[in-house]
VEXMAR-26847 format. One record per residue: residue number from 1; x, y, z of N, C-alpha, C in turn. Coordinates in steps of 0.1 Angstrom, whole numbers, plus 5000, padded with zeros to 4 digits. Example, Ala and Ser with C-alpha at 12.3 -4.5 7.8 and 13.67 -1.06 7.14 Angstrom:
BEGIN
i_n_c1_n_c2_n_c3_ca_c1_ca_c2_ca_c3_c_c1_c_c2_c_c3
1_5132_4943_5078_5123_4955_5078_5132_4967_5078
2_5128_4978_5071_5137_4989_5071_5129_5000_5079
# end
This chain:
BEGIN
i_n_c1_n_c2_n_c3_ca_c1_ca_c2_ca_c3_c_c1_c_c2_c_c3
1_4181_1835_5261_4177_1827_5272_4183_1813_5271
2_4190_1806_5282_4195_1794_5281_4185_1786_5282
3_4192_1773_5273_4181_1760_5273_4177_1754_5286
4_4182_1756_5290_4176_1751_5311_4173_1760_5314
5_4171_1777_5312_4159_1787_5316_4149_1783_5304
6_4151_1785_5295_4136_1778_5283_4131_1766_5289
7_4136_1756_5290_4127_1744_5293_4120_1743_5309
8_4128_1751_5318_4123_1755_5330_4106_1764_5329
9_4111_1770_5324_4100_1777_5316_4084_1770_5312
10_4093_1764_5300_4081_1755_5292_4070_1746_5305
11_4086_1745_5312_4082_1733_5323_4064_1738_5328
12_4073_1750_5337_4062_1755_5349_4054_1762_5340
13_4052_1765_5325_4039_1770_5317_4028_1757_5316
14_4033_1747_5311_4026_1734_5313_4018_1729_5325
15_4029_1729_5339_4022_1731_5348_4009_1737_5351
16_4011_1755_5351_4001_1766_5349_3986_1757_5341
17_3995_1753_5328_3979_1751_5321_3977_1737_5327
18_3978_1728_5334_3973_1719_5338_3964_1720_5352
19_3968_1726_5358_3964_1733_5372_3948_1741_5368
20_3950_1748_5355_3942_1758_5350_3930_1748_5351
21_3935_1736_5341_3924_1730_5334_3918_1719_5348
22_3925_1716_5355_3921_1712_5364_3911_1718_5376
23_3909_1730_5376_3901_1739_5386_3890_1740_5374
24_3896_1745_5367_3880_1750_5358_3876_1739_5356
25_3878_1725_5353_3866_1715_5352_3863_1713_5362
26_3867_1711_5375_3862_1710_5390_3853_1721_5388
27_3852_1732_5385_3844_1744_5386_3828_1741_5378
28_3828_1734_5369_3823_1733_5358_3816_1722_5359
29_3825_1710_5369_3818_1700_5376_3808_1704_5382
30_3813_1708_5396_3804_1712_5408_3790_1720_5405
31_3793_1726_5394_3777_1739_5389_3769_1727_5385
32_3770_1718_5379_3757_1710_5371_3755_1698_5383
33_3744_1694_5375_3736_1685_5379_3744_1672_5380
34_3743_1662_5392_3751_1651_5396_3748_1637_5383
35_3759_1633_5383_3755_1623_5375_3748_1615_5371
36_3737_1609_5366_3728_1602_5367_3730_1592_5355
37_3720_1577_5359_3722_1568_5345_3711_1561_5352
38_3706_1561_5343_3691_1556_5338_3693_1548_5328
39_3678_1534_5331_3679_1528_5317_3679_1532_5301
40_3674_1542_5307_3680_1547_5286_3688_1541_5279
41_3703_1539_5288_3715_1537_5282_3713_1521_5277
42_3704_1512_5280_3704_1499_5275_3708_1500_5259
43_3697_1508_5256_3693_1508_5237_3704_1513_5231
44_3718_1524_5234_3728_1527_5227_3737_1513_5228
45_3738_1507_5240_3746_1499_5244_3747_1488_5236
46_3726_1482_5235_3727_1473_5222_3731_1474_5211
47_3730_1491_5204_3732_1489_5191_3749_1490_5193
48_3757_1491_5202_3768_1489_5198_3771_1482_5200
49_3766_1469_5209_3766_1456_5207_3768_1449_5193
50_3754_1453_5187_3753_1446_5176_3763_1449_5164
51_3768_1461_5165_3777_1469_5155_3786_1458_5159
52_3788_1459_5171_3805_1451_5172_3802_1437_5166
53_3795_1432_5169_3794_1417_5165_3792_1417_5148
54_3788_1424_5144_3790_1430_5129_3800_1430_5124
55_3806_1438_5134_3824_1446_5125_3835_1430_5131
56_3835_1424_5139_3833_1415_5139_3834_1406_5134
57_3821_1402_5125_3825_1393_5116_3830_1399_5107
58_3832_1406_5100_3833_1411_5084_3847_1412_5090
59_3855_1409_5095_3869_1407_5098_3875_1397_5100
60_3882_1390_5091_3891_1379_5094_3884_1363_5093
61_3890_1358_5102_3885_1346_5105_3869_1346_5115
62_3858_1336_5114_3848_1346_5121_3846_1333_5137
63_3853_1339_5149_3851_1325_5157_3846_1334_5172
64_3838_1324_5175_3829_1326_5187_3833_1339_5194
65_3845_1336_5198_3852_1348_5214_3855_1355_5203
66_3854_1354_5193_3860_1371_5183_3849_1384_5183
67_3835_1371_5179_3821_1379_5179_3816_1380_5190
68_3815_1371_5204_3816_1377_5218_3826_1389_5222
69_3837_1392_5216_3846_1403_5222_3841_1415_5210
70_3836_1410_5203_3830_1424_5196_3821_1430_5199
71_3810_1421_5201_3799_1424_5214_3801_1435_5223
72_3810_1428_5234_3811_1433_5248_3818_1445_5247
73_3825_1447_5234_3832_1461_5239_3822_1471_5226
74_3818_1464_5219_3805_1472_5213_3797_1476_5218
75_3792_1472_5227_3781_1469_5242_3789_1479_5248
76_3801_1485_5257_3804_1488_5266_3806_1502_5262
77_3812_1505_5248_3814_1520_5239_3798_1524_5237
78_3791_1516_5232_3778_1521_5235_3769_1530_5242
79_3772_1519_5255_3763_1527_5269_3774_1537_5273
80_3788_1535_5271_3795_1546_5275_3786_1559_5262
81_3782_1557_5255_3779_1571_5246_3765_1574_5252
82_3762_1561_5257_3745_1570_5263_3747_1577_5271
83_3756_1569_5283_3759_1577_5297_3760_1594_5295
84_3777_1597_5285_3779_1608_5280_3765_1616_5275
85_3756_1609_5264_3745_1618_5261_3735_1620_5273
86_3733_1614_5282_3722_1618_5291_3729_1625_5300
87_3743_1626_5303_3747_1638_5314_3761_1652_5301
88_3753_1654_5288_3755_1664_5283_3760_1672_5290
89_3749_1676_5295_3752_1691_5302_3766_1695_5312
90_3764_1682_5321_3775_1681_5331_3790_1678_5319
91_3787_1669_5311_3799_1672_5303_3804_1688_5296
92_3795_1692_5289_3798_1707_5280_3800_1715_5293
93_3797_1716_5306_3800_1721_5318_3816_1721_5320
94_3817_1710_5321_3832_1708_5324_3843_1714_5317
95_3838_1707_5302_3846_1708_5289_3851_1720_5292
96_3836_1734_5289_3838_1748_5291_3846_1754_5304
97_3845_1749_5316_3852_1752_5325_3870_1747_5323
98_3871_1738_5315_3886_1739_5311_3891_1745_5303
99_3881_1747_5293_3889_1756_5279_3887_1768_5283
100_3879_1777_5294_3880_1789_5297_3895_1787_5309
101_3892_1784_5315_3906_1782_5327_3919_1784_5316
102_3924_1773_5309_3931_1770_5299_3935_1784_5295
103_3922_1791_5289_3926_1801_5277_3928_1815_5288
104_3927_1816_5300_3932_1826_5303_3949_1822_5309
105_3953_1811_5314_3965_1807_5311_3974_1812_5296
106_3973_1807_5288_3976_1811_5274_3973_1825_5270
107_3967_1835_5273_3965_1852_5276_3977_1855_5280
108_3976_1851_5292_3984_1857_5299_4000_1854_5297
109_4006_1843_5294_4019_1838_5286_4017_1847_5275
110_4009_1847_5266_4010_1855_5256_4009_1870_5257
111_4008_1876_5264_4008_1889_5269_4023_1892_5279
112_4028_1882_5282_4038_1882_5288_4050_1878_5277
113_4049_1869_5270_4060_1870_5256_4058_1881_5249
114_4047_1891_5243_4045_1904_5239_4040_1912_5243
115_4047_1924_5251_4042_1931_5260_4038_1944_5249
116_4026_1949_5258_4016_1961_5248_4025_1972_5252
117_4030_1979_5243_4035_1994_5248_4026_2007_5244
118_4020_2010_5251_4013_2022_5248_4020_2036_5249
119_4027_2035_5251_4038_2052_5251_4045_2055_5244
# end
């Protein structure tokens, strides 16, 4: 096979699994429960607040906007981890709806580079 049929190839396999992974999370989306965020997320938010303003200082020189920018993005990784843990489901939903999409892509390429001869 020439290098411009190989990479053509490679091309529109990539494609394939992008498309894949793109429907099955849409699929995976749609089935679960709509996003929600509740105060919960305050309390992750703080402690990665505080982490940050921690890690923070124990680095370098220790000056105001260093330990305020440690904060706010400690603060912001945080509630981003609540968010994620209180819509689990709708996450592992998705996840699964792409690694299944994905892996029947990859079947099928692989069944198509080695074909089963039963005769």
């Amino acid at each position: 096979m020439p290098i411009g049929e190989e990479f053509q190839s490679g091309l529109e396999y990539g494609r394939d699994l992008l498309e894949a992974a793109a429907r099955g999370g849409r699929a995976g989306f749609s089935e679960a429960e709509p996003i929600t965020a509740s105060c919960s997320t305050w309390l992750p938010g703080a402690v990665g607040a505080g982490l940050g303003v921690l890690a923070a200082a124990t680095v370098g020189r220790k000056s105001a906007v260093k330990l305020l920018a440690g904060g706010i993005v400690g603060g912001a990784l945080g509630a981003l981890a609540g968010l994620v843990w209180e819509n689990r489901e709708l996450v592992g939903r998705t996840v699964g709806g792409v690694v299944e999409g994905t892996g029947r892509v990859r079947d099928a390429k692989w069944l198509e580079d080695n074909p089963i001869d039963y005769a």
